[in-house]
Backbone bond lengths (Angstrom), bond angles and torsions (degrees), N, CA, C in turn:
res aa  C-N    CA-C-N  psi(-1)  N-CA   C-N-CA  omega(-1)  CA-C   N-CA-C  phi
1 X - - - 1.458 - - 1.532 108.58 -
2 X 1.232 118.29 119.87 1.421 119.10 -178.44 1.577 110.17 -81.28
3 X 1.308 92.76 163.30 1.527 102.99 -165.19 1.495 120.38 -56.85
4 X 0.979 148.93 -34.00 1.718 141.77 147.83 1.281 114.72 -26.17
5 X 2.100 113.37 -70.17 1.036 85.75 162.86 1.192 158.84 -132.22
6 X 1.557 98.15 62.85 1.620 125.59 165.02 1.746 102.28 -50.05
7 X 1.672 106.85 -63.55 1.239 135.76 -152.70 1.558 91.92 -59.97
8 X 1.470 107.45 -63.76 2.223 106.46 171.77 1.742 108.85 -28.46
9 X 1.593 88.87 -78.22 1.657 92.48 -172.47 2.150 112.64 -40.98
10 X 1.275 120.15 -65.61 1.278 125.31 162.61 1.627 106.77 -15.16
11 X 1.314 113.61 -83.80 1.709 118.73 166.76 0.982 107.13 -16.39
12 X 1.579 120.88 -97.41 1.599 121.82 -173.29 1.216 117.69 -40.52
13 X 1.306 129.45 -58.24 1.640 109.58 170.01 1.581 143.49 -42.07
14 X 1.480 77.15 -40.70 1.774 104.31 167.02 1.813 104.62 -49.76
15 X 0.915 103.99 -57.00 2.045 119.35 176.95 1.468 85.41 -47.08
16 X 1.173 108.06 -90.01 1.674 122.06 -158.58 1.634 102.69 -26.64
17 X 1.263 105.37 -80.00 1.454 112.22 -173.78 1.751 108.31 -26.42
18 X 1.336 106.62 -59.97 1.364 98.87 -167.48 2.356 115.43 -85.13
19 X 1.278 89.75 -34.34 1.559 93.22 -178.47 1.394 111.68 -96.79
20 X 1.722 134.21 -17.32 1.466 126.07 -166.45 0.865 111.53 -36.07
21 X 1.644 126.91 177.79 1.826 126.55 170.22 0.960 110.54 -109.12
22 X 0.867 131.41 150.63 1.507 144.62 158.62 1.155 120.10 -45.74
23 X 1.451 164.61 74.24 1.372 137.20 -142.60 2.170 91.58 -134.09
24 X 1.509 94.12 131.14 1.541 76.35 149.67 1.624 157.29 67.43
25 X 2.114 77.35 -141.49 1.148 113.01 166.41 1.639 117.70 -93.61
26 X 1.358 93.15 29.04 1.372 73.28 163.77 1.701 126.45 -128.69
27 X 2.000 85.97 10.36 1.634 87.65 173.63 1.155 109.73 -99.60
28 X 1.382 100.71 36.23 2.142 102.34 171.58 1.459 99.47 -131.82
29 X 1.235 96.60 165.45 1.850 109.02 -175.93 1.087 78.27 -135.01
30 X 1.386 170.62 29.05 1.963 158.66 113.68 1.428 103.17 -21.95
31 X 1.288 103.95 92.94 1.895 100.90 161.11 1.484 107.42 -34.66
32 X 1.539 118.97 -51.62 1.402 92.85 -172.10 1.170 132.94 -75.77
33 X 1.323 135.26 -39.15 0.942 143.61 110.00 2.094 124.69 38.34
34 X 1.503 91.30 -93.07 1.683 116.60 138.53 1.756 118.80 -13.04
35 X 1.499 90.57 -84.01 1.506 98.25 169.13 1.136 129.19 -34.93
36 X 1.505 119.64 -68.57 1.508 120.91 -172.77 1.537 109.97 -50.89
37 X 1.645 111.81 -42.73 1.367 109.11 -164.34 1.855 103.70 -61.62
38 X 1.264 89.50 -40.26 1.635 91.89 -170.62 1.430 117.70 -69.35
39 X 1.456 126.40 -12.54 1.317 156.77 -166.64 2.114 81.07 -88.20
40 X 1.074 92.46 -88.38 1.384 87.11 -175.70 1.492 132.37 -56.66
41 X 1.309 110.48 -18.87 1.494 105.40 177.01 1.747 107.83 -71.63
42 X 1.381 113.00 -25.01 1.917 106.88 -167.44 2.053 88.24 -69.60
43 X 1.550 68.12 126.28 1.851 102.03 174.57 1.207 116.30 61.42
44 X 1.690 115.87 26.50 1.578 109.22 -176.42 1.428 95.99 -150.77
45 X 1.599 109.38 144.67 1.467 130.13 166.64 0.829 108.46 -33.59
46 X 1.681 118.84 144.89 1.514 129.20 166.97 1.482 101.53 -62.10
47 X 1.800 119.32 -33.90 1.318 109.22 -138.32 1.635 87.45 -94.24
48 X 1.501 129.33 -2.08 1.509 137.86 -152.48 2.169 70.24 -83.25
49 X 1.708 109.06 -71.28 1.287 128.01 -158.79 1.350 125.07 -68.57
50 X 1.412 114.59 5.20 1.658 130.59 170.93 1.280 99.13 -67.78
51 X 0.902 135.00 -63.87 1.973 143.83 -157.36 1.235 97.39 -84.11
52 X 1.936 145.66 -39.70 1.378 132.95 -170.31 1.308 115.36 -90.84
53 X 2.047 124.40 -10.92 1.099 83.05 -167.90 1.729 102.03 -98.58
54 X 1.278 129.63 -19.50 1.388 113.03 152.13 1.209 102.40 -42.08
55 X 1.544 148.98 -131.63 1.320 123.19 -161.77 1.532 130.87 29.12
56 X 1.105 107.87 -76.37 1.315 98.44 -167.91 1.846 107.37 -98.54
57 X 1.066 106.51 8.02 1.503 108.23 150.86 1.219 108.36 -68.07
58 X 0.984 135.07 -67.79 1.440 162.74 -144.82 2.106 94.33 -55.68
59 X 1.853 88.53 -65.10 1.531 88.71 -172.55 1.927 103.53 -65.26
60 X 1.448 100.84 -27.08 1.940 96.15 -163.67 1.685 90.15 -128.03
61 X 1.323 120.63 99.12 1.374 119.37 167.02 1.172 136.73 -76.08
62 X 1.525 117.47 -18.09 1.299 137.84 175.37 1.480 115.22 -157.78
63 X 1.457 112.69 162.42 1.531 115.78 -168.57 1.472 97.36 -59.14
64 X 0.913 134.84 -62.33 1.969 122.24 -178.66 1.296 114.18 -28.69
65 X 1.616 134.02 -31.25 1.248 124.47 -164.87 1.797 91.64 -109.01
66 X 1.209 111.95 -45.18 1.680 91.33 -179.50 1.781 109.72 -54.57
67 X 1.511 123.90 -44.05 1.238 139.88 -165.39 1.567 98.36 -44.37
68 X 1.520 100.98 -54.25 1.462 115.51 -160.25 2.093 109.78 -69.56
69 X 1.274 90.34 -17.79 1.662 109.75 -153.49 1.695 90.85 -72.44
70 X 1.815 101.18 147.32 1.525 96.67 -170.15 2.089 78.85 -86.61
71 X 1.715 93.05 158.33 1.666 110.14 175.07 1.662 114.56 -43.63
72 X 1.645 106.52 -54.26 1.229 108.75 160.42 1.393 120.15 -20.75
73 X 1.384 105.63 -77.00 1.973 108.17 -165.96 1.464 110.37 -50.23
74 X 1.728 122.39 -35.92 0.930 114.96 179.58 1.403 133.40 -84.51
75 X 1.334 112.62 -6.56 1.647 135.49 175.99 1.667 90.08 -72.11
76 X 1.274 112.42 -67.05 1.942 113.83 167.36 1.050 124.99 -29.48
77 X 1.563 112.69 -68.18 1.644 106.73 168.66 1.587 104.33 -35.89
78 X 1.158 108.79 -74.07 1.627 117.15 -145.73 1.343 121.87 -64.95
79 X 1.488 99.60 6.91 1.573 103.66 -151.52 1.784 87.35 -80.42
80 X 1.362 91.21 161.31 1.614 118.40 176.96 1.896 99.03 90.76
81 X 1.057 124.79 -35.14 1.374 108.75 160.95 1.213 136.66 -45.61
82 X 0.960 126.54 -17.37 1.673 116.76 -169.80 1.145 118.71 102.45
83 X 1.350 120.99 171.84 1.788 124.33 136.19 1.949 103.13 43.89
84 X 1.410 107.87 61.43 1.471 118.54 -179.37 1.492 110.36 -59.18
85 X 1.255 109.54 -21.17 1.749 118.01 -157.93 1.791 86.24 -71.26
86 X 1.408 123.02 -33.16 1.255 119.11 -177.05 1.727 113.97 -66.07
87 X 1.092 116.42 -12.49 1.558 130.62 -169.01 1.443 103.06 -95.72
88 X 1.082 106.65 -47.41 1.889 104.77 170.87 1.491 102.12 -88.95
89 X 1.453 143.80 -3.58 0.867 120.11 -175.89 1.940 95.01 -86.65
90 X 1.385 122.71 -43.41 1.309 132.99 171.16 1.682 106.96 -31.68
91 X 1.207 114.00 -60.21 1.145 116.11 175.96 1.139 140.61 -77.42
92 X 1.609 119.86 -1.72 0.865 137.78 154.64 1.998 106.74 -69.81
93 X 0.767 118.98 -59.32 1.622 144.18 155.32 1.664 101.54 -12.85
94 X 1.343 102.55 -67.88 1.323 106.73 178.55 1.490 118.62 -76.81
95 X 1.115 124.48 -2.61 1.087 140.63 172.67 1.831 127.12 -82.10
96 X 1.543 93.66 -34.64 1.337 106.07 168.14 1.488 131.38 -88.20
97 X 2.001 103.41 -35.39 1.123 135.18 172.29 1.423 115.06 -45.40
98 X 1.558 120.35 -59.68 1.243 129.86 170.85 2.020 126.02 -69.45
99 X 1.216 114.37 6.36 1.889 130.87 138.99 1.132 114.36 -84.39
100 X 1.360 132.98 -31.83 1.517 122.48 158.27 1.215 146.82 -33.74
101 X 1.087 145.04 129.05 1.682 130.07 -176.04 1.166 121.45 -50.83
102 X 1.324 114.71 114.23 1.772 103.16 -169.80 1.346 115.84 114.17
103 X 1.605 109.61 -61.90 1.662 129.32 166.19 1.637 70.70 96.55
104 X 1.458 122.28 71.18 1.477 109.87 169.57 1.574 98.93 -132.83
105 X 1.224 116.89 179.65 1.581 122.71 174.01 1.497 112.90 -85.02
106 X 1.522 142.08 130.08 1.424 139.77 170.37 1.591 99.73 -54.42
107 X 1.735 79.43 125.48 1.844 99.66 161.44 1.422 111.94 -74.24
108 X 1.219 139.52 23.25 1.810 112.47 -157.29 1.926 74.83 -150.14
109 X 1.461 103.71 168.63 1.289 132.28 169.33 1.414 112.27 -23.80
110 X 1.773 93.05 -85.52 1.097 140.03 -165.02 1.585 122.26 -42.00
111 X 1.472 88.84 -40.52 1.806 122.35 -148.52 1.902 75.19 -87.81
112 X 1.314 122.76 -64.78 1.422 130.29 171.58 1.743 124.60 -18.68
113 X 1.468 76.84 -58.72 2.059 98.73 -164.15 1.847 95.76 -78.83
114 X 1.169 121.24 -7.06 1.373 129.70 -176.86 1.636 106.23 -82.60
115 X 1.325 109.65 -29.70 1.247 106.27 -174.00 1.624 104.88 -93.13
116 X 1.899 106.07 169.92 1.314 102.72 -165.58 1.461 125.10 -88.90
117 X 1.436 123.37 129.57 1.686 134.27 -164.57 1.385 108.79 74.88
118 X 1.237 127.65 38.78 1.562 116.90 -164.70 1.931 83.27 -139.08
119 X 1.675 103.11 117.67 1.590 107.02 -151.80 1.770 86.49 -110.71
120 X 1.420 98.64 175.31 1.826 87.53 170.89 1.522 118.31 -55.60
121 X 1.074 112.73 -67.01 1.799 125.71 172.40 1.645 98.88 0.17
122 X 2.112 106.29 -74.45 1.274 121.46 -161.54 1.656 112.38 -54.64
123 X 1.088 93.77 -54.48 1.837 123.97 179.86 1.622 82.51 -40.47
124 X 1.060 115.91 -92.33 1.824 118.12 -157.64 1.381 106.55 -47.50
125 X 1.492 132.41 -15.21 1.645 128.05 -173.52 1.554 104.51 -82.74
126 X 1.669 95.38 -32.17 1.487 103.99 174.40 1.100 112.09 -30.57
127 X 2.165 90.83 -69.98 1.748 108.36 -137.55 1.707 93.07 -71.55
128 X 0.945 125.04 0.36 1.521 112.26 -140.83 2.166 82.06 -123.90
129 X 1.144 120.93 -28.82 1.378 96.22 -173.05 2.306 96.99 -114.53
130 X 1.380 104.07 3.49 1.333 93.08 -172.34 1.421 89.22 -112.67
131 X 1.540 128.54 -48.37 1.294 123.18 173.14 1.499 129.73 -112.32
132 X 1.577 107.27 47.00 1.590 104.40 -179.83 1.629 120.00 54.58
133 X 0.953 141.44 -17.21 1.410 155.17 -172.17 1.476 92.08 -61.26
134 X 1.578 112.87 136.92 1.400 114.07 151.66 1.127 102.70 -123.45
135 X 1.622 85.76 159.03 1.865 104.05 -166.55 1.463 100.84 -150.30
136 X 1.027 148.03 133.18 1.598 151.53 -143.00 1.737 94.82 -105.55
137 X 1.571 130.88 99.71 1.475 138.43 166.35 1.242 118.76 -135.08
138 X 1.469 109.48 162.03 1.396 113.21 -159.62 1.700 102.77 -128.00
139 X 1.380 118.58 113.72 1.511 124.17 166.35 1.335 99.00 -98.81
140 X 1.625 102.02 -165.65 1.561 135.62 -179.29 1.410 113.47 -62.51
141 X 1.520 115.08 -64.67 1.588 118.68 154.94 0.838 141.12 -43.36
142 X 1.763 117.63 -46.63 1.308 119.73 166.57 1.511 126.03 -64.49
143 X 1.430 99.04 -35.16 1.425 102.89 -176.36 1.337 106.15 -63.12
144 X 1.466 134.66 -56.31 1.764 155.97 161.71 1.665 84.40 -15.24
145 X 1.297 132.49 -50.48 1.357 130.52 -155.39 1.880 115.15 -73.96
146 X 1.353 80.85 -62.08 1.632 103.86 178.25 2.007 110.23 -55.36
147 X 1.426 122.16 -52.94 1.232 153.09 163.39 1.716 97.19 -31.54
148 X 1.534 107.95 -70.20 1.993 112.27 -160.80 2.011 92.92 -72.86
149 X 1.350 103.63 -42.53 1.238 91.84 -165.02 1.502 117.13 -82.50
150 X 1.472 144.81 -35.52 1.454 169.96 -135.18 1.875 114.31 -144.71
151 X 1.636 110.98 4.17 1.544 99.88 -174.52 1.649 81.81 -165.34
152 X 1.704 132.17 46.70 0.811 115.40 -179.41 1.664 131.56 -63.26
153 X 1.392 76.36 -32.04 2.006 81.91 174.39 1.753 122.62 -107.19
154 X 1.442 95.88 3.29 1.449 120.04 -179.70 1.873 112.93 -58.68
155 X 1.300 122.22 124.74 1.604 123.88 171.84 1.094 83.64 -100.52
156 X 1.634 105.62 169.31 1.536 133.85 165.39 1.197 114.07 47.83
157 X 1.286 134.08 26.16 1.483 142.75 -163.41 2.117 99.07 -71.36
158 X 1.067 102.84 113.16 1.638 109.93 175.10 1.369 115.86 -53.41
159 X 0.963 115.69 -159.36 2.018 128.20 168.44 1.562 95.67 -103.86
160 X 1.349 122.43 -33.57 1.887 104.41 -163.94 0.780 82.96 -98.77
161 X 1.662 154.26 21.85 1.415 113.53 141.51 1.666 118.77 -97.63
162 X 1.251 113.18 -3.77 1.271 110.32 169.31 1.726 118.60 -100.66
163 X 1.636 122.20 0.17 0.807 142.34 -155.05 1.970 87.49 -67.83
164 X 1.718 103.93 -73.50 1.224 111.10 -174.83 1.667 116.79 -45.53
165 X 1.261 115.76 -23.27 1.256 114.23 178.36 1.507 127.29 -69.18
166 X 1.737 81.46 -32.39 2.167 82.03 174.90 1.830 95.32 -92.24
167 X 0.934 119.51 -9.55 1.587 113.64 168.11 1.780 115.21 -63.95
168 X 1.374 109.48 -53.07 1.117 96.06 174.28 1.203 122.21 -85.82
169 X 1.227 131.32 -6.87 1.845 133.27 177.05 1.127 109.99 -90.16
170 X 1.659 125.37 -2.61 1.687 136.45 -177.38 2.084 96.63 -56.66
171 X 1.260 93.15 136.03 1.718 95.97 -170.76 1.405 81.23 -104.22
172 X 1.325 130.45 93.09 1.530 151.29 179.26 1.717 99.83 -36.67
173 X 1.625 111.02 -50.07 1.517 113.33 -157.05 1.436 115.29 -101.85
174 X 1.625 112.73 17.11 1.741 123.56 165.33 1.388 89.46 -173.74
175 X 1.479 117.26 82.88 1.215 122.16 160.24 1.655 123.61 -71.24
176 X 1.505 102.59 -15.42 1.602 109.41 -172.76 1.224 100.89 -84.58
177 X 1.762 134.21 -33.35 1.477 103.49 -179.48 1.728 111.68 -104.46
178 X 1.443 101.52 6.92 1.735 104.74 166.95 1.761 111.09 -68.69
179 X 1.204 101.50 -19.43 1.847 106.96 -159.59 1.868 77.58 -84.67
180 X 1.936 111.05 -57.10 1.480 93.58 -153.83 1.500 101.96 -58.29
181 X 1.468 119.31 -30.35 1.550 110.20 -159.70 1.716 89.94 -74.82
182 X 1.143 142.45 -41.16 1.612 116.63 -178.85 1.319 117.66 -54.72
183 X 1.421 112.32 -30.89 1.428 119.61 -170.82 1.559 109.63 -64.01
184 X 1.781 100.03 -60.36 1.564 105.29 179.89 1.345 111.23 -71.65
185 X 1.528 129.89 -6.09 1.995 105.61 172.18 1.628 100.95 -92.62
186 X 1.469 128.77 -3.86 1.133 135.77 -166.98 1.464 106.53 -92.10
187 X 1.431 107.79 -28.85 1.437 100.34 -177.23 1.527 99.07 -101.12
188 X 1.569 137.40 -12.16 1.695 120.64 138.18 1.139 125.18 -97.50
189 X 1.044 118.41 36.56 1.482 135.14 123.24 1.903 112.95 -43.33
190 X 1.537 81.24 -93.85 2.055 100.08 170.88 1.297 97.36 -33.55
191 X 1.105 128.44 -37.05 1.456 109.95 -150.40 1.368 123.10 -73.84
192 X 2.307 108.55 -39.96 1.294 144.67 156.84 1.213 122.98 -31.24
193 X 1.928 97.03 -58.93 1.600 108.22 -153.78 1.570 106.25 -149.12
194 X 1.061 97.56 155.64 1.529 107.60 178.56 1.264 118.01 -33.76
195 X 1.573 137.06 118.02 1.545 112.91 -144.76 1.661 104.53 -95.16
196 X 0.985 93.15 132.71 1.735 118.87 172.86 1.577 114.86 -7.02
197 X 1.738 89.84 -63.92 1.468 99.23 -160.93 1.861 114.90 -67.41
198 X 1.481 121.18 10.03 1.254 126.40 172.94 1.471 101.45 -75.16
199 X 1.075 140.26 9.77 1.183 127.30 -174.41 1.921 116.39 -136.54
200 X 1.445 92.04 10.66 1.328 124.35 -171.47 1.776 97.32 -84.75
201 X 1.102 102.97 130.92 1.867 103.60 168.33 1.479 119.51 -33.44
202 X 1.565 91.04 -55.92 1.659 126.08 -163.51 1.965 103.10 -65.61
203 X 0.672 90.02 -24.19 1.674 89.53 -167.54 1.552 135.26 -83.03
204 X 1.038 108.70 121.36 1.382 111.01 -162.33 1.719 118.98 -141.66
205 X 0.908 128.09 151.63 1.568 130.85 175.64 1.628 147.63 -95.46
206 X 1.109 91.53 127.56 1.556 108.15 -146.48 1.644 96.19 -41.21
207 X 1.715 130.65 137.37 1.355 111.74 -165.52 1.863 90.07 -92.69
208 X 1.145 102.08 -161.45 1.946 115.95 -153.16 1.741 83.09 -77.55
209 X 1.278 85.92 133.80 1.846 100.30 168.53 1.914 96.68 -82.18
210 X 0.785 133.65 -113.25 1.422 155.96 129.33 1.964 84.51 60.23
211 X 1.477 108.06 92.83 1.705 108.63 157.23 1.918 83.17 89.26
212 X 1.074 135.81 28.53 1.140 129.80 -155.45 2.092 102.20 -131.30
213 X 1.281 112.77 129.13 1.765 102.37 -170.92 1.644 92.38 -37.77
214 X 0.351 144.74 -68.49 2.068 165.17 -125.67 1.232 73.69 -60.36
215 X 1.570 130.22 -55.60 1.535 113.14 -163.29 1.342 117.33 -89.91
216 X 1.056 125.47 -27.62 1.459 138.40 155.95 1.425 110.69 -44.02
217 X 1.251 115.63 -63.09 1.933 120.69 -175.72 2.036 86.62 -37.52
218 X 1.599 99.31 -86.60 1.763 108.71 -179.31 1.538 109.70 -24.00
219 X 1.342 134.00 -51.12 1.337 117.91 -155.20 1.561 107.16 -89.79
220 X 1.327 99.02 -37.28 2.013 112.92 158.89 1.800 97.19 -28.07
221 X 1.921 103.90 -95.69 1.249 88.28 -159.88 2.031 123.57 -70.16
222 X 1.310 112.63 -5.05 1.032 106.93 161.43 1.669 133.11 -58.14
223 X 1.611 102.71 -17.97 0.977 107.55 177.38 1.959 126.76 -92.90
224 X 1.174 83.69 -31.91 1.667 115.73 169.44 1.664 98.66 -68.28
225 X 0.925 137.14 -79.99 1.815 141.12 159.40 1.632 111.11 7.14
226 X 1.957 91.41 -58.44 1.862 87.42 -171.65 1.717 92.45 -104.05
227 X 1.683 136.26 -3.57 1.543 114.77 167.56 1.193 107.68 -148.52
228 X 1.067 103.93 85.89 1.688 121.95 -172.13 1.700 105.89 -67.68
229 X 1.316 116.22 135.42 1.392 124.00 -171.19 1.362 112.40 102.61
230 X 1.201 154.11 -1.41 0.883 153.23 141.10 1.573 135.36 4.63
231 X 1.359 144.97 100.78 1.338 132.03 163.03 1.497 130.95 -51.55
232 X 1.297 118.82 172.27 1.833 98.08 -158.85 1.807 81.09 -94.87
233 X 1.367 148.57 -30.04 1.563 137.60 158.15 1.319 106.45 -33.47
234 X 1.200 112.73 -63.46 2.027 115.17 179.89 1.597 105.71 -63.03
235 X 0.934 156.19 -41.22 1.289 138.63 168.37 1.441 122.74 -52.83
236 X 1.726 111.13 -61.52 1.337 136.19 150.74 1.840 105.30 -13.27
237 X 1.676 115.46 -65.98 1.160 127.93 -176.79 1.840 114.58 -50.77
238 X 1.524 85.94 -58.72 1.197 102.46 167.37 1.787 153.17 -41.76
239 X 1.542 84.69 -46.22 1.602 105.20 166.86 1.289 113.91 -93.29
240 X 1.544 119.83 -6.98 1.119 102.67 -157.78 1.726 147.62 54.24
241 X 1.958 86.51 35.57 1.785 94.00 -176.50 0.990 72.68 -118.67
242 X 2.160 98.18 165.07 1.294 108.65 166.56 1.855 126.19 -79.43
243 X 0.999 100.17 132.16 1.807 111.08 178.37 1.458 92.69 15.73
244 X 1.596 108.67 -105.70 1.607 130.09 -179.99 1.151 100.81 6.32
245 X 1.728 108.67 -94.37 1.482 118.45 -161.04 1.761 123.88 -43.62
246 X 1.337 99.39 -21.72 1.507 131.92 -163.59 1.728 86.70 -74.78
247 X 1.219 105.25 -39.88 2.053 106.81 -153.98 1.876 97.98 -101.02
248 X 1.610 109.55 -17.45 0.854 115.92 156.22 1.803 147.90 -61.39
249 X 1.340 90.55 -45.18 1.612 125.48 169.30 1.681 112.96 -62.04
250 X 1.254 102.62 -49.08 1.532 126.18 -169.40 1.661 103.76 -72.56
251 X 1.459 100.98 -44.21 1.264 106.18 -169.94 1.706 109.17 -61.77
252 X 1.687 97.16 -35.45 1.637 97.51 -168.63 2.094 96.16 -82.37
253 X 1.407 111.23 -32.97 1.517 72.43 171.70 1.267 137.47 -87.27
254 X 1.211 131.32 12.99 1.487 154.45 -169.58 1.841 75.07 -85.15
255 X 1.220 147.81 -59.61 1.529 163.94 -129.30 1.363 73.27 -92.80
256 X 0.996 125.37 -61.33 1.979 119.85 -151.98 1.204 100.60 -99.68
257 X 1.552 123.36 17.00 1.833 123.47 173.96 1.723 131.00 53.62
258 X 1.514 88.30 27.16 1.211 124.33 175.57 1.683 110.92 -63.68
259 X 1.139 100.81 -59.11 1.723 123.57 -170.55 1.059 130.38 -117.96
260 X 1.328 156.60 153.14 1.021 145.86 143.70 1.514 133.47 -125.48
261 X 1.484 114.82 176.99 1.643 94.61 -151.72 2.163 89.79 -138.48
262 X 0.930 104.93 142.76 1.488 110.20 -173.99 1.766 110.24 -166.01
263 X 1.366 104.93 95.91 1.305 127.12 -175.80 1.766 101.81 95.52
264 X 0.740 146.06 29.89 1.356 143.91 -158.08 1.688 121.91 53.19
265 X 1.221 111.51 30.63 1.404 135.09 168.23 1.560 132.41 -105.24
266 X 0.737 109.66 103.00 1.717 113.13 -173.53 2.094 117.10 -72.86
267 X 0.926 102.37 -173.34 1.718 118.42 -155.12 1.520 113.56 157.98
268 X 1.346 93.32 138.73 1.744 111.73 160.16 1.575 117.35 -62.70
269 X 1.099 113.94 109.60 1.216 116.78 -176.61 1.908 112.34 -42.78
């Protein structure tokens, strides 16, 4: 690492050491463990995922008990998070995990990105905070990092051009607390100044929750969860969408094996 950025990496640690957070998941090295948190952090507050993922340790401690767990229980746990497809995708996860040799989680890339909803980004947070592994990826924080410090006056800045930059500043021999310390000066970063990543190719804004499918999908199976059997008028009634959107919504999770329908009655699969 040449001397510039020796001096970057130095910085960020310097932060870490004295400001990191406390989080968690991060006084465990349990791949599984690992997983969930990282499962739940894509597109959601740290501060949303402090309180659920004990929780849902608690109800599913290891891949045998989520594997075994009907979809229902785990739509329950998870509920109020968001983005459910991540909740069956977990369990799908645990589902595959436990035919494996061992019934353990893949150490390598590859073995990661094979399993289901688990993207490069996730895969490398894995290898890098459950098994020491570094692997060169780019989030929200990190990117905020690379962007304020290396593209200060730069618009539209892509991922491959900042890609090589966390490649060569990767601290090869504790990649797990180089990732948290980019993560945590990246997110007070945002916090300071106008955040970085607006000027990032990649970046874009979350559209209106509020009257939005996203909230409909959630209140659907939240509602199905506590009265399973339901007609698509009684849901409709229920959520307060109109009919359509109601037969629409339903239709796509019946598609993603979310639901199911028998006599014109719906259920959690």
């Amino acid at each position: 690492m040449d001397e510039p950025l020796a001096g970057f990496a130095e910085m960020i640690l310097e932060y870490y050491a004295e400001h990191g957070r406390d989080l968690p998941w991060r006084r465990t090295r349990d791949p599984y463990g690992i997983l969930v948190s990282e499962v739940m952090l894509q597109q959601t507050q740290v501060s949303r995922v402090l309180d659920r993922w004990g929780e849902f340790l608690d109800a599913f401690p290891d891949f045998d008990s989520l594997a075994e767990a009907p979809l229902e229980d785990v739509l329950r746990v998870w509920s109020g998070l968001g983005y459910n497809r991540r909740a069956k995708s977990l369990k799908r996860i645990a589902e595959t995990v436990v035919t494996l040799p061992g019934g353990r989680l893949p150490d390598t890339l590859e073995g990661l990105i094979a399993l289901p909803g688990i993207g490069h980004a996730t895969a490398a947070q894995i290898l890098a905070f459950a098994f020491d592994t570094g692997v060169p990826f780019i989030e929200t924080n990190i990117r905020s990092v690379y962007l304020h410090h290396f593209f200060e006056d730069a618009e539209d800045v892509p991922d491959v051009a900042i890609l090589p930059l966390v490649e060569a500043t990767l601290v090869a021999e504790n990649p797990r607390d180089w990732y948290y310390a980019l993560m945590d000066y990246g997110t007070d970063l945002k916090r300071r100044l106008p955040n970085p990543s607006r000027r990032s190719r990649h970046h874009a804004t979350q559209s209106r929750f509020e009257g939005s499918n996203r909230q409909l999908r959630g209140k659907i199976l939240r509602v199905l969860i506590d009265e399973p059997g339901l007609t698509l008028a009684q849901l409709a009634e229920k959520t307060a969408f109109e009919p359509d959107r109601v037969d629409a919504v339903v239709g796509a999770l019946a598609t993603e094996g979310f639901v199911s329908q028998q006599s014109g009655r719906f259920s959690i699969l």
